[in-house]
DRENROMAR-253903 format. One record per residue (C-alpha): residue number from 1; residue in one letter; x, y, z. Coordinates in steps of 0.1 Angstrom, whole numbers, plus 2048, in hexadecimal, padded with zeros to 3 digits. Example, Ala and Ser with C-alpha at 12.3 -4.5 7.8 and 13.67 -1.06 7.14 Angstrom:
BEGIN
1 | A | 87B | 7D3 | 84E
2 | S | 889 | 7F5 | 847
This chain:
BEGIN
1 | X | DE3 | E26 | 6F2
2 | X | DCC | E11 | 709
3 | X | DD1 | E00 | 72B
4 | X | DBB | DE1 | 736
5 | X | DA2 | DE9 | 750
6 | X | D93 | DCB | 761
7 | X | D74 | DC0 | 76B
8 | X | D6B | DA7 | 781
9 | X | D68 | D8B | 76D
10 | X | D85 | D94 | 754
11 | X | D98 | D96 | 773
12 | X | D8E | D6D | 781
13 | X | D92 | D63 | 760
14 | X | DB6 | D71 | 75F
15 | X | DBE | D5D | 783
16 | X | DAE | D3D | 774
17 | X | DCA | D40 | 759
18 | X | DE2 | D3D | 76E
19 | X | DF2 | D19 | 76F
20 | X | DE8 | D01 | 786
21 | X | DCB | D18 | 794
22 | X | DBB | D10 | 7AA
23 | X | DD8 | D02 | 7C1
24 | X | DEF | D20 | 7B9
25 | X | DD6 | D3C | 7C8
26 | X | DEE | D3A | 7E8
27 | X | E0F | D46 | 7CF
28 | X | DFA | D5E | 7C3
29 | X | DE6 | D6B | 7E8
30 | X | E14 | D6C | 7F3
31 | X | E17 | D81 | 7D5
32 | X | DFA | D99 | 7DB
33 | X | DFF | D9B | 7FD
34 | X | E24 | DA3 | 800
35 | X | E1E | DBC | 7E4
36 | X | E08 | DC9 | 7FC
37 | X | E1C | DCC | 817
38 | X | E3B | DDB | 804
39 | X | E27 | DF5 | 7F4
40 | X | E1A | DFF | 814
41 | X | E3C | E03 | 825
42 | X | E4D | E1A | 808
43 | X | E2F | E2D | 809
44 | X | E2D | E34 | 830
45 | X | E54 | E2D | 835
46 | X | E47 | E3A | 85F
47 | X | E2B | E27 | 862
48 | X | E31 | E12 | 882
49 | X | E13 | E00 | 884
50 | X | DFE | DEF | 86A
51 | X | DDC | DE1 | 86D
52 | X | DC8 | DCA | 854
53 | X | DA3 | DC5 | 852
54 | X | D9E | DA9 | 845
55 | X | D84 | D92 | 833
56 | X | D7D | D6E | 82E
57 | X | D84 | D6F | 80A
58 | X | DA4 | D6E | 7F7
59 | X | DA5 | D94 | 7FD
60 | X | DA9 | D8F | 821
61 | X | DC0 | D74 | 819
62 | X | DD9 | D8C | 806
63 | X | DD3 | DA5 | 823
64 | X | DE2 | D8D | 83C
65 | X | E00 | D85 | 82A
66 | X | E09 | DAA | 82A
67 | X | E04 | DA9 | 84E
68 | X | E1F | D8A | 84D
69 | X | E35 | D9D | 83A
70 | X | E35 | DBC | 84A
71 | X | E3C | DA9 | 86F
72 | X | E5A | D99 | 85B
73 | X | E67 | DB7 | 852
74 | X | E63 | DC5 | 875
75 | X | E44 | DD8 | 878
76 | X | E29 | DD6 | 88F
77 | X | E0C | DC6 | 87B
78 | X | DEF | DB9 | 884
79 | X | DCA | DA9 | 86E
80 | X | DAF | DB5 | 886
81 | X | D88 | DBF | 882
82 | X | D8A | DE0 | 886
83 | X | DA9 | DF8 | 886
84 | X | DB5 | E06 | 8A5
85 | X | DD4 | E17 | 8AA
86 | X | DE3 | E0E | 885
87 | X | DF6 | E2C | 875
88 | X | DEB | E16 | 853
89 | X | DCB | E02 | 84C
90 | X | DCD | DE9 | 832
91 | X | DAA | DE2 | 827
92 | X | DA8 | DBE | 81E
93 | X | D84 | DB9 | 823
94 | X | D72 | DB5 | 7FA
95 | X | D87 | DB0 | 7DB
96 | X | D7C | DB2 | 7B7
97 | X | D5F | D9B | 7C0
98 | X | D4B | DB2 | 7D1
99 | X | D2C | DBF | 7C9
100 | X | D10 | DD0 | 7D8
101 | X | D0C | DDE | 7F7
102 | X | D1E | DD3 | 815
103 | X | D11 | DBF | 82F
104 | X | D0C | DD5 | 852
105 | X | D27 | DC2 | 864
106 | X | D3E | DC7 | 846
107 | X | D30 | DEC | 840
108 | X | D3B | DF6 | 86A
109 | X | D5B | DEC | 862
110 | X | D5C | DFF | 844
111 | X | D56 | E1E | 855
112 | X | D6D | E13 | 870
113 | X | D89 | E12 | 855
114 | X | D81 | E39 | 84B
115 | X | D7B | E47 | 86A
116 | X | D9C | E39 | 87A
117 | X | DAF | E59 | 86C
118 | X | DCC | E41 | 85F
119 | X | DD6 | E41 | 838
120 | X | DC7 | E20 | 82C
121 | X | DDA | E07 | 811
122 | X | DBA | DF6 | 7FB
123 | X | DC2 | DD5 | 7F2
124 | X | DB7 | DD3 | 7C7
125 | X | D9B | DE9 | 7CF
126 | X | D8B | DFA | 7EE
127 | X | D71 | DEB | 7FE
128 | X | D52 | DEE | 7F7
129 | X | D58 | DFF | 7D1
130 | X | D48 | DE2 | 7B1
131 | X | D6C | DE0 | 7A0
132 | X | D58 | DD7 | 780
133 | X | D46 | DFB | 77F
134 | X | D54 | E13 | 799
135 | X | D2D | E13 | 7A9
136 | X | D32 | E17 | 7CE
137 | X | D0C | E09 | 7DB
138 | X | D11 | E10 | 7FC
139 | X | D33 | E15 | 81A
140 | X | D55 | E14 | 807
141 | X | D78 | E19 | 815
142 | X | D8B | E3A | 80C
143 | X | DAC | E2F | 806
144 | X | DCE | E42 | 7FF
145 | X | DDD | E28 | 7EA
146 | X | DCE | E0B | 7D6
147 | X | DE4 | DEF | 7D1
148 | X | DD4 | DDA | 7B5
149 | X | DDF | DB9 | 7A3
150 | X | DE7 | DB0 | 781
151 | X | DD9 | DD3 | 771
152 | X | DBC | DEE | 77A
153 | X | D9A | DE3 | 782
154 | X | D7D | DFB | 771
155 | X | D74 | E00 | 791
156 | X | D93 | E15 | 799
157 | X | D92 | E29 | 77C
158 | X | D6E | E2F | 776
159 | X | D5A | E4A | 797
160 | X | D52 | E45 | 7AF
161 | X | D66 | E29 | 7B6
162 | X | D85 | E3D | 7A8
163 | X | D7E | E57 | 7C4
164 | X | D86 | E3D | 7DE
165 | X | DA3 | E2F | 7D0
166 | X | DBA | E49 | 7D4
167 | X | DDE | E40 | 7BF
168 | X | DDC | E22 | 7B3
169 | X | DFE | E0C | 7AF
170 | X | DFD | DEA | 795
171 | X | E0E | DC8 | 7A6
172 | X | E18 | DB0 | 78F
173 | X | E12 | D8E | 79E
174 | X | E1A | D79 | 783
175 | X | DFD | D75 | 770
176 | X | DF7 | D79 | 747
177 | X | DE9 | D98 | 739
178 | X | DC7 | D95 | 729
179 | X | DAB | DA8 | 713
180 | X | D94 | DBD | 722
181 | X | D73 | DCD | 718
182 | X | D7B | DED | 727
183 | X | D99 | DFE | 723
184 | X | DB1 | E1F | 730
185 | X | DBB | E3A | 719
186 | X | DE0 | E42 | 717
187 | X | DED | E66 | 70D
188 | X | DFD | E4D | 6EE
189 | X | DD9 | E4F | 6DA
190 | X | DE1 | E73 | 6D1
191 | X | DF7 | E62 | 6B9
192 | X | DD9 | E58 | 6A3
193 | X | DD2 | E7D | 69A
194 | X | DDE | E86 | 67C
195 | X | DF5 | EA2 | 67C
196 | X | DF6 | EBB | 65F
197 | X | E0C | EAF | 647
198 | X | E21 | EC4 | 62A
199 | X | E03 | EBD | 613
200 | X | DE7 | EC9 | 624
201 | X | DCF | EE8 | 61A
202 | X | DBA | EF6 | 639
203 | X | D9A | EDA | 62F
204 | X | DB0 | EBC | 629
205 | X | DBF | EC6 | 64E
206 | X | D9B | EC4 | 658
207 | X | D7D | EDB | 656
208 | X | D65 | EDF | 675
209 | X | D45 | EF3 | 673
210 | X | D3A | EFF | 698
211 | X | D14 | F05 | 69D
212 | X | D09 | F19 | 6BB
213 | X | D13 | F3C | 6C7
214 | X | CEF | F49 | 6CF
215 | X | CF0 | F69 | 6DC
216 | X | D01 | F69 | 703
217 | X | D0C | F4A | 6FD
218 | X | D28 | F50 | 6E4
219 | X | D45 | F4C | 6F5
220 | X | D3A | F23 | 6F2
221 | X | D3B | F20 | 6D0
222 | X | D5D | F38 | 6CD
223 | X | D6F | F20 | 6E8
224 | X | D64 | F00 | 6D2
225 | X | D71 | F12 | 6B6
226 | X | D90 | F1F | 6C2
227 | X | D97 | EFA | 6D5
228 | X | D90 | EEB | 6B0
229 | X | DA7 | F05 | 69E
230 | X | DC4 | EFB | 6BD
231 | X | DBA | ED9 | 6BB
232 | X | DCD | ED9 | 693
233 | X | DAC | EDD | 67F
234 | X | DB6 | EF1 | 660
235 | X | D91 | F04 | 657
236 | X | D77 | F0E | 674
237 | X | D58 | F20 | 66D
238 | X | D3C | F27 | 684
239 | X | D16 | F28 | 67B
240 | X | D00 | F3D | 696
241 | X | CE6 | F55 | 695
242 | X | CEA | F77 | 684
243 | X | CE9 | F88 | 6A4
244 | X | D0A | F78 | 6B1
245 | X | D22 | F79 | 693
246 | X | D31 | F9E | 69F
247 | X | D39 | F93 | 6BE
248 | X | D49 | F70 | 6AD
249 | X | D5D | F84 | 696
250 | X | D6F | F92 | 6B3
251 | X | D73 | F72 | 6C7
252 | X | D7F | F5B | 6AB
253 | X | D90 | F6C | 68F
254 | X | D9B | F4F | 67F
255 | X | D78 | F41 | 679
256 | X | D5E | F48 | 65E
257 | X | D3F | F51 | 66A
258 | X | D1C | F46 | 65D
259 | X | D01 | F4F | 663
260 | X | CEA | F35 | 677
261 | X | CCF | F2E | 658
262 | X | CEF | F23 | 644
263 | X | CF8 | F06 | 65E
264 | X | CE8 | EEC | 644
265 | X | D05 | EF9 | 627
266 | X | D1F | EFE | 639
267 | X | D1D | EDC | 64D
268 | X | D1A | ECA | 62B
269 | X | D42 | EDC | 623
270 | X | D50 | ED5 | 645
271 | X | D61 | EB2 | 64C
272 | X | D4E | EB5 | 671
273 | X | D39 | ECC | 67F
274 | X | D33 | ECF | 6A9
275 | X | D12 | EDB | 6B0
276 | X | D02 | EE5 | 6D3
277 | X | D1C | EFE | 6E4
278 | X | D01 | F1D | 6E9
279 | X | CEB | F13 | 6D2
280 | X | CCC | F19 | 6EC
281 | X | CAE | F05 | 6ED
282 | X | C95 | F13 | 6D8
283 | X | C7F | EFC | 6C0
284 | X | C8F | F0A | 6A4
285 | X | CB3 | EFE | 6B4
286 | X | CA6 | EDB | 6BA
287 | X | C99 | ED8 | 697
288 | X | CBF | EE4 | 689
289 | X | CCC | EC9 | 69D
290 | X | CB4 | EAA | 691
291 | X | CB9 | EBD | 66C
292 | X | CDC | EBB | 66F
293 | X | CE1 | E9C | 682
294 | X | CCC | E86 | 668
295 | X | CD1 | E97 | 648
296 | X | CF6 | E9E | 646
297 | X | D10 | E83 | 641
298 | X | D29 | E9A | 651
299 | X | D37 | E89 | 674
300 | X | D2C | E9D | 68F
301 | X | D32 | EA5 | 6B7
302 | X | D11 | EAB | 6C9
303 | X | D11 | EBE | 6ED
304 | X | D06 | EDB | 700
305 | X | CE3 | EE5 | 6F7
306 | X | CE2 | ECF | 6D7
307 | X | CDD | EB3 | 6F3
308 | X | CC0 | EC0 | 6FC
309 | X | CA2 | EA8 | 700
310 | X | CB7 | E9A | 6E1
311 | X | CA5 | E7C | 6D8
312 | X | CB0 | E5E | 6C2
313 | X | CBC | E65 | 69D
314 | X | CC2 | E50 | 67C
315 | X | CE8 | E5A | 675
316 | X | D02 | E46 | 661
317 | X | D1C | E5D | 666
318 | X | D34 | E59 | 688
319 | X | D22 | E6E | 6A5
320 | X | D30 | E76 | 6C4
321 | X | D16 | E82 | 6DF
322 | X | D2C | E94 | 6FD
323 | X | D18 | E97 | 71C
324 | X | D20 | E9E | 73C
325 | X | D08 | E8A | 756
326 | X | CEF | EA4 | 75B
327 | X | CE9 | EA2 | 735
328 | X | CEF | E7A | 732
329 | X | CD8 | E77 | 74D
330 | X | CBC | E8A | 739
331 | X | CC4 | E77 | 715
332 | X | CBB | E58 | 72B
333 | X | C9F | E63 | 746
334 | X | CB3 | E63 | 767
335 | X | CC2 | E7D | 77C
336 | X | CE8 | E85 | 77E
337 | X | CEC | E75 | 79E
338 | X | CE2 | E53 | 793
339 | X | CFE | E5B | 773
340 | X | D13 | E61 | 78D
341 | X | D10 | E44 | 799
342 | X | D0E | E2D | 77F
343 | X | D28 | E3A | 762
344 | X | D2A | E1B | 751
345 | X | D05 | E11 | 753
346 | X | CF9 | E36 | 74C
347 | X | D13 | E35 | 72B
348 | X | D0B | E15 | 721
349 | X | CE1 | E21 | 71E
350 | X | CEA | E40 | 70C
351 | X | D00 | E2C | 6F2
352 | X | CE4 | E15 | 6EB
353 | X | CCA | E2B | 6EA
354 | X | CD8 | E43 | 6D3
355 | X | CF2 | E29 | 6BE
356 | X | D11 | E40 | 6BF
357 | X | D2D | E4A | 6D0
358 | X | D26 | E57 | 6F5
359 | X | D43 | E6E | 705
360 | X | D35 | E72 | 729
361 | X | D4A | E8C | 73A
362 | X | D55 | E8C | 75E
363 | X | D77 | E89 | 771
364 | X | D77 | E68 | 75E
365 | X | D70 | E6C | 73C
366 | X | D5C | E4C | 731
367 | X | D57 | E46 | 708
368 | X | D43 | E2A | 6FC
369 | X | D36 | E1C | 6DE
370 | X | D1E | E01 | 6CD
371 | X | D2D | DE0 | 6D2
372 | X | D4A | DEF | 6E3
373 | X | D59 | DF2 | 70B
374 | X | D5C | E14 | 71C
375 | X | D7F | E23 | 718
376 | X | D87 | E3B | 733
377 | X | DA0 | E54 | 73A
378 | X | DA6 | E58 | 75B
379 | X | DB6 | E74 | 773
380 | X | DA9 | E8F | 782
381 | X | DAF | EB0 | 773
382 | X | DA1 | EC9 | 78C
383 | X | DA7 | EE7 | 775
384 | X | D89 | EDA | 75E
385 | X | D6C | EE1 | 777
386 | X | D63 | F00 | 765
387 | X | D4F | F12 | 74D
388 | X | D56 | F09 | 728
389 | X | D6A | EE8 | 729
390 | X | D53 | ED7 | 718
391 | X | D51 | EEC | 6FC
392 | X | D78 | EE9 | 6F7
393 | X | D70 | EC4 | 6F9
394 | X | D55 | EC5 | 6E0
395 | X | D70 | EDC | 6C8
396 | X | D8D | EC1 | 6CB
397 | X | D74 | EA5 | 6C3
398 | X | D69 | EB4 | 6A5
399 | X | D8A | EBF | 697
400 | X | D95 | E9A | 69D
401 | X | D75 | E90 | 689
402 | X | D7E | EA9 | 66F
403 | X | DA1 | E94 | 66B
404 | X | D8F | E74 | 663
405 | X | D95 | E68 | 685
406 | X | D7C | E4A | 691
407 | X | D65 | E58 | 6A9
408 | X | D68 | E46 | 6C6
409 | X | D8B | E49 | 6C4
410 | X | D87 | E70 | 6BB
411 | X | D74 | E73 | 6DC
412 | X | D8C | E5F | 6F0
413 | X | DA9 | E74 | 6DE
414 | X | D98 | E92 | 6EB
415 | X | D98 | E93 | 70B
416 | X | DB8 | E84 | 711
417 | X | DC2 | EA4 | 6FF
418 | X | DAE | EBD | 713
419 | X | DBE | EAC | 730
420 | X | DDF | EB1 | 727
421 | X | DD8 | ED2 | 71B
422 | X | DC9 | EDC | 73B
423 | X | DE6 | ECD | 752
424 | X | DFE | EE0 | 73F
425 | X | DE9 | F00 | 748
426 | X | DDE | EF7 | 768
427 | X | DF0 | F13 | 784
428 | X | DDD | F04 | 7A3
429 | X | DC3 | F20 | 7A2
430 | X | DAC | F37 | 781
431 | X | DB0 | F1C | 763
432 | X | D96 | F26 | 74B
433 | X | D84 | F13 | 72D
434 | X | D9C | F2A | 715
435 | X | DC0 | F22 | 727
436 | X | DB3 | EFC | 71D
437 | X | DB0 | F09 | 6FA
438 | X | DD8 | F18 | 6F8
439 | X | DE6 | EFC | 708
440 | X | DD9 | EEB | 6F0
441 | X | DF9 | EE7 | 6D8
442 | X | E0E | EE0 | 6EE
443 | X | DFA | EBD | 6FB
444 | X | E05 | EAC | 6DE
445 | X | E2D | EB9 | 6E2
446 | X | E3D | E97 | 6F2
447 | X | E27 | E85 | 6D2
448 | X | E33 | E94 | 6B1
């Protein structure tokens, strides 16, 4: 279900365990390094020549016992400044201890590295990328491959150091697994959601009320629907304004429809309610959501416009707020580029500012909570760059809710779900939000 991701620190701590540290760092620098090297060669089986730049740190030390190894198995190999003629770089230059920006020297042979047209190996994490965030504060290598020690660093997993990582590959080099504060989510937490079971009635399978729809925006609160009905909810009903429930009717058959002034009931006889997708921003919206949010004891997703200069809210009940940065980045004064580049920091404002679960969206989903690390599902999956994956988000989150599913879990759940769901409907080319929602059954197949 979870993978350890680790930081810096966790990651020293982990090499200090190892018995007689400090005199065995050079059995562990032969074991990085000819990990290294024999990575390298299956991966470029061609390559004739391989060139390692290399620092004064342990990193550089594990770079030049790949170049050892590579000579002794007969390849040209050579630790220089700058790469020349290589048709791989090894980047050796930072390890996990990095942080920063690099030094000018350092930053020149950075951009020597990624302008030298070769495929580059990263030894435990590019250059230049904070392997205890993912931050990249100033030059960072590009690599191809990533070969990293002992387990992922958050760096690698988190953007937009995961952008520079390219595939990353685990060596073991002997040392003992360990905790972590942050953690990656496996496809295997899908086994938490309940399925239905012989017994059930549609509310005991969970009941979901969606609030939004306003009119030209109903298609967001259908796909939430829809995604919560595919997602194994048993009841869905929609609340929006008068206006819109003809043309709901027709999009979502299997929902009931309320009408928007009925929100207050009809969250009160859901097990979870989702409120935000096309909801709009009127003042009357904003007061539905602060009604609902501190008056029901119904757990409840909060996105789209319900987001919307959102501020902080007494709730008992499990809350998950889903933004995507442009929205985070609002909750918490900052533009998206600055959530862009700082995830974990961005997250880790939002979940204390508003005491609940934070789903920030992204080609690495992040989800954190009070008193909790980040988990993270990694893995690009192109397909979801387009309009109305977040309300198919928003409808799996609250149908896992509706299940009695613990929200941070329930978030996490989600979107390794809408992941699956959308590589199982991905054709290279055209995915939209609703080929998410049908794949949706079939994401959990390898499971039951």
């Amino acid at each position: 279900m979870f993978e350890p991701l680790y930081s810096a620190e966790e990651m020293r701590a982990a090499e200090e365990a190892y018995p007689g540290y400090p005199q065995t760092v050079p059995e562990l620098m032969d074991r990085a390094g000819r990990a290294v090297a024999e990575r390298a060669m299956a991966r470029f089986p061609d390559a004739r020549r391989f060139e390692a730049v290399c620092g004064q740190g342990s990193n550089g030390g594990d770079g030049r016992v790949a170049v050892d190894v590579l000579r002794a198995a007969g390849r040209e190999a050579a630790a220089v400044d700058s790469p020349g003629e290589a048709d791989v770089v090894i980047d050796a230059l930072f390890g996990t201890g990095f942080h920063g920006e690099p030094r000018s020297e350092a930053a020149q042979q950075i951009e020597a590295i990624n302008a030298s047209g070769a495929p580059v190996v990263a030894v435990d994490i590019p250059s230049g990328v904070n392997a205890s965030s993912g931050e990249v504060a100033g030059k960072a290598v590009r690599a191809e491959v990533t070969v990293t020690m002992h387990g992922w660093k958050t760096g690698l997993a988190v953007a937009p150091g995961r952008f520079h990582a390219g595939a990353v590959v685990v060596a073991d080099i002997g040392l003992e697994p360990s905790g972590t504060r942050d953690r990656l989510v496996t496809e295997e937490i899908l086994g938490l959601v309940p399925r239905k079971e012989a017994g059930d009635n549609k509310y005991s399978a969970g009941s979901v009320l969606v609030v939004g729809g306003s009119r030209g925006m109903t298609g967001a609160a259908a796909l939430a629907a829809r995604a919560a009905f595919r997602a194994d909810a048993g009841y869905v009903a929609i609340a929006a304004p008068r206006e819109s429930l003809p043309v709901l009717e027709t999009l979502v058959v299997e929902a009931v429809k309320r009408p928007l002034e009925q929100a207050f009931d009809a969250a009160g006889r859901a097990s979870a309610f989702a409120i935000g997708p096309g909801l709009g921003r009127a003042e009357d919206a904003k007061a539905l959501v602060r009604r609902l949010l501190e008056e029901t004891s119904v757990p409840a997703v909060v996105d789209a416009d319900a987001l919307y200069e959102l501020e902080p809210f007494r709730r008992e009940a499990p809350t998950v707020l889903t933004p995507h940065s442009g929205e985070l980045g609002r909750l918490i004064g900052e533009d998206s580029s600055w959530v862009d580049a700082h995830r974990i920091e961005a997250l880790a404002r939002t979940v204390e500012r508003f005491g609940c679960v934070v789903l920030l969206k992204g080609a690495d989903t992040l989800v954190g909570a009070p008193g909790e690390g980040v988990l993270v599902r990694a893995g690009n999956v192109a397909g979801l760059a387009t309009a109305g994956s977040g309300d198919v988000l928003t409808g799996i989150t609250a149908a896992f809710l509706s299940k009695g599913v613990d929200a941070r879990l329930a978030a996490a759940a989600a979107s390794v779900a809408q992941a699956r769901a959308a590589e199982l409907a991905w054709a290279g080319r055209g995915l939209v939000a609703g080929d998410v929602v049908e794949a949706l059954p079939d994401a959990f197949d390898d499971l039951d």
